[in-house]
N, C-alpha and C positions, 0 to 999 in steps of 0.2 A: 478492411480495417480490422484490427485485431490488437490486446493487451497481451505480449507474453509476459508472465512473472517467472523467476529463480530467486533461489535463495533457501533460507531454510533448512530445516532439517532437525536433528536430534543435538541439544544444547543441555549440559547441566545449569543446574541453578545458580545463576549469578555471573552468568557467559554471557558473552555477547554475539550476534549475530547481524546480517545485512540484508535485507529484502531490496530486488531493483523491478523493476516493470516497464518495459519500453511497447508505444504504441509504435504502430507502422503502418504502412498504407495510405492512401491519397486524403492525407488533413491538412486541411489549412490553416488551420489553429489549435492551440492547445489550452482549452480554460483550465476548471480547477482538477485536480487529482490527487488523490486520496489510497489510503489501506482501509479496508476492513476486516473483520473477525468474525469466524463464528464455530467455537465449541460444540460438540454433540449433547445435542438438547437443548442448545441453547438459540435465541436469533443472531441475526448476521449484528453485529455495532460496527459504529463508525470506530476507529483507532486515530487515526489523523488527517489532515486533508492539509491540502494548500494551495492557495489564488496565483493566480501568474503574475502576481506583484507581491510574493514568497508570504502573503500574512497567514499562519498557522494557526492550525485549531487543531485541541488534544483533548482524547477521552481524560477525567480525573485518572482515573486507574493507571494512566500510564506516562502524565505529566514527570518530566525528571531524569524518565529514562530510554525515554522512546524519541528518535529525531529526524522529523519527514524533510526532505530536500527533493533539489526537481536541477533537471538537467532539459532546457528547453531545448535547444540544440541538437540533444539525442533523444527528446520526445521522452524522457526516462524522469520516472519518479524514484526516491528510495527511501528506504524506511531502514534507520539504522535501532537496534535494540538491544538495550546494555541493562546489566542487572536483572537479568530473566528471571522469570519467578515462573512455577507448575500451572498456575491459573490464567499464563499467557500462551500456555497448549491451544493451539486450534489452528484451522486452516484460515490462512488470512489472501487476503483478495483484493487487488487492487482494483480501482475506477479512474478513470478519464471523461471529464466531458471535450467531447470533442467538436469540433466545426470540419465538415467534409466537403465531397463532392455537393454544388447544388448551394452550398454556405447552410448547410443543413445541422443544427447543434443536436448532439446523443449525447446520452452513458455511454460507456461502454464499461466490462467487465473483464478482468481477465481471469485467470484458470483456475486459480487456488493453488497456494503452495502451504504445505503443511509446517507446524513450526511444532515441533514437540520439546519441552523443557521437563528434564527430570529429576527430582529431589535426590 
């Protein structure tokens, strides 16, 4: 079982960009799934999450411009991010809670994918 994330990359300020996450491997369900962040020096935060009956939750920081969606079928989370700002620079990271082999519920995490915004 495994998160790969894509996406990402070097955006100026006020661009937009699309973060996706697809789990894979033997699950039998897919509960909630989420982005996080985490800048150097800083701890990892939540960015956004969302339940397998789509109700979302969003850091203040980033209500307005940030828009979590979920592709059950492709097991795929996505984080679309519009009106970038310098302060949303960090390596952001998706999560899955999952139901496996066994009816066994985890986190899981995936790789980190860098998002650099530049003034």
């Amino acid at each position: 079982v495994q998160l790969q994330a894509s996406g990402g990359g070097l955006v100026q300020a006020g661009g937009s960009t699309r973060l996706s996450c697809t789990a894979s491997g033997s699950i039998f369900r897919v509960d909630d799934m989420g982005w996080y962040r985490q800048a150097p020096g800083n701890e990892r935060e939540l960015v956004a999450d969302i339940s397998p009956g789509g109700t979302t939750n969003y850091a203040d920081s980033v209500k307005g411009r940030f828009t979590i969606s979920r592709d059950d079928a492709k097991k795929t989370v996505y984080l679309q991010m519009n009106s970038l700002k310098p302060e949303d620079t960090a390596v952001y990271y998706c999560k899955a809670d999952l139901v496996t082999m066994g009816w066994r519920r985890n986190g899981y995490w995936g790789q980190g994918t860098q998002v650099t915004v530049s003034s």
